[in-house]
N, C-alpha and C positions, 0 to 999 in steps of 0.2 A: 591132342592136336588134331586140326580137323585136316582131313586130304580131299584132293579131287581126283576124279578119277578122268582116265584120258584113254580113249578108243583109238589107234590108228589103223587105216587102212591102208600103208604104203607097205606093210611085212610083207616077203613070201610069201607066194601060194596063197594069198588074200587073205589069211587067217586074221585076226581080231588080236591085239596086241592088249593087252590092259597095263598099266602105271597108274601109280599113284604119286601124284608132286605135293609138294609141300605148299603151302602157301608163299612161302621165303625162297619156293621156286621161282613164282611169279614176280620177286619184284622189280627184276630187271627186265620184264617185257613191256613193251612199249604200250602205253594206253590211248585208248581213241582221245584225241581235245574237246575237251567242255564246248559247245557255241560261243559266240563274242556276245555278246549283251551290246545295241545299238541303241546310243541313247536318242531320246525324239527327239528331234532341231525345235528349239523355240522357236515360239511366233514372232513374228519379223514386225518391229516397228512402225506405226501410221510413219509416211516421210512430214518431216516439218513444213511448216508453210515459209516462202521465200520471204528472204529479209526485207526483198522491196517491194512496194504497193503495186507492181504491174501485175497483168494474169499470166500465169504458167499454160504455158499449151497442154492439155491433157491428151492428144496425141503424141507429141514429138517430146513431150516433157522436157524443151526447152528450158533453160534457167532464165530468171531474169537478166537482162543486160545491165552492165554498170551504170549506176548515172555520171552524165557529159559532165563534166566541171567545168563552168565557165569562168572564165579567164578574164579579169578586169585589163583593159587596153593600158600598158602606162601612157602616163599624163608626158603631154610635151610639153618641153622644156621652151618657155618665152622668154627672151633676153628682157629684162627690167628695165627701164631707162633711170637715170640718175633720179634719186629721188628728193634732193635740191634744186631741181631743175624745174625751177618757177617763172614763169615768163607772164606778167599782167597784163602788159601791152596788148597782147594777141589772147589772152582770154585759154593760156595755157594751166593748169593744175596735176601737178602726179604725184598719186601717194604711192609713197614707198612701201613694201613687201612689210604686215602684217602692222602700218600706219593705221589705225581708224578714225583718225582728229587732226586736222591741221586748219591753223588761221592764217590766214592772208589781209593783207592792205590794199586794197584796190586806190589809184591815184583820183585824185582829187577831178570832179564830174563836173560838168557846165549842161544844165538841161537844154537842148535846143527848141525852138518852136514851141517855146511856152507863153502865153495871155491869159486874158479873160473872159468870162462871158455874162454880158445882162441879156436879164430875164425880164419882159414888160407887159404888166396886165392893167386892164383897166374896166369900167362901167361906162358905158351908154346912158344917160339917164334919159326917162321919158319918151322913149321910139312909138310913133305910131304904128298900128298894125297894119299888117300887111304891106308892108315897105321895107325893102333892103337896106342896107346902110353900108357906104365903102366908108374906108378906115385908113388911113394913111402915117405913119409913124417916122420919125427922122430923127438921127443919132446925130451929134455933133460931138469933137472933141477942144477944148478949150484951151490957149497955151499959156505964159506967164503974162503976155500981153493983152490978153483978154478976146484973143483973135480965134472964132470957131474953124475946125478942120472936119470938111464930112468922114463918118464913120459909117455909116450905113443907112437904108430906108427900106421900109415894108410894106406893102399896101395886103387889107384885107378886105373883104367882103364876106358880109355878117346878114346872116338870115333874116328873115320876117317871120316878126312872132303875129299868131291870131288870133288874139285876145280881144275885148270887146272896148279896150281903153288902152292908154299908153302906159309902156310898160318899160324897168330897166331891163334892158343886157348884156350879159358878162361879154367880154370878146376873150379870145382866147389866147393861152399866153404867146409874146412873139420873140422870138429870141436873136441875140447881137452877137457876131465873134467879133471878140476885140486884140489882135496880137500886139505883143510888146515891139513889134519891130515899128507901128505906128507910133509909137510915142513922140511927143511934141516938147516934153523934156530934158532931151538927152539921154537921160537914166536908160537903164537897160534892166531886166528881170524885175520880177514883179513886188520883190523885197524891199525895192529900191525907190522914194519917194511915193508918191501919187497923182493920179489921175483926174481929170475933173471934167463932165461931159455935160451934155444937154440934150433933154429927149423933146422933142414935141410933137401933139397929134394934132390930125385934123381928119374932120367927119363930117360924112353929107349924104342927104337918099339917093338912093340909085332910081327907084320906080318915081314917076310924078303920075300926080292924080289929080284929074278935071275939076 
């Protein structure tokens, strides 16, 4: 068995003490503590990039703000009117809530301030040159009795052609309103019997020459 040996210097008279302990002496004396073993902190995380598309302040490291929610306004409420509620007289229609088709009968129409109208062209034949020509045109309306009623007159004046002979020209076209309220038959609207008129012209130079 192995011993240690142990010198004191608290004896009497300072002399040198010697012992020898056992080992099974020591094992109730108190032993210095092992050190702690400190484990190294891992390395800390990049931070995530923010969930929403704005920039982060890289000072203040700010977070992003929420986004606003916008808020649809409700819809107001408009009383409907009846949707029977048909009036033709006055030119009323209402469709009813989620209607896309309705037919109507409009009453029965009378056109007002409806006639006719002639259209009257004609030829000059043989104009010497270099002379004007007036042009005089006359409507007449005819009754059962064979009695003319004027309907209108036109007077034109037609140029000078200057050609080296006589020549035709066209006059140009003249036109007649003829309303139904003149009619010499009774009849009313244009559907309604017929008409029977009479056109006549007259023509003559304007320039005379020596």
């Amino acid at each position: 068995m192995d011993t240690i040996e142990f010198k004191s210097m608290d004896t009497p008279g300072g002399a040198l003490s010697t012992a020898f302990l056992s080992p099974n002496c020591l094992a109730g004396t108190p032993q210095p503590a092992e050190p702690v073993k400190t484990a190294t902190p891992a390395a800390c995380p990049a931070p995530a990039a923010p969930a929403c598309p704005c920039r982060v302040d890289p000072v203040q490291g700010a977070a992003c703000p929420l986004p606003v929610k916008q808020t649809t306004p409700a819809a107001q409420q408009i009383a409907c009117p009846d949707a029977d509620a048909v009036t033709c007289g006055d030119g009323h229609i209402y469709f009813g809530q989620c209607e896309t088709t309705r037919v109507e009968v409009l009453p029965n129409m009378q056109l007002d301030e409806d006639g006719r109208v002639l259209e009257v062209s004609m030829t000059l034949r043989a104009i010497c040159p270099n002379r004007r020509v007036a042009v005089g045109i006359m409507l007449t309306e005819v009754d059962a009795a064979g009695n003319e009623h004027p309907r209108g007159f036109k007077a034109i004046a037609v140029d000078a052609h200057h050609g080296a002979c006589c020549a035709d020209i066209a006059v140009q076209r003249t036109r007649f309103i003829l309303p139904e309220s003149l009619r010499v038959d009774g009849c009313t609207g244009v559907c309604n019997g017929r008409r029977h008129f009479i056109v006549r012209a007259e023509a003559h130079y304007i320039d005379i020459t020596a």
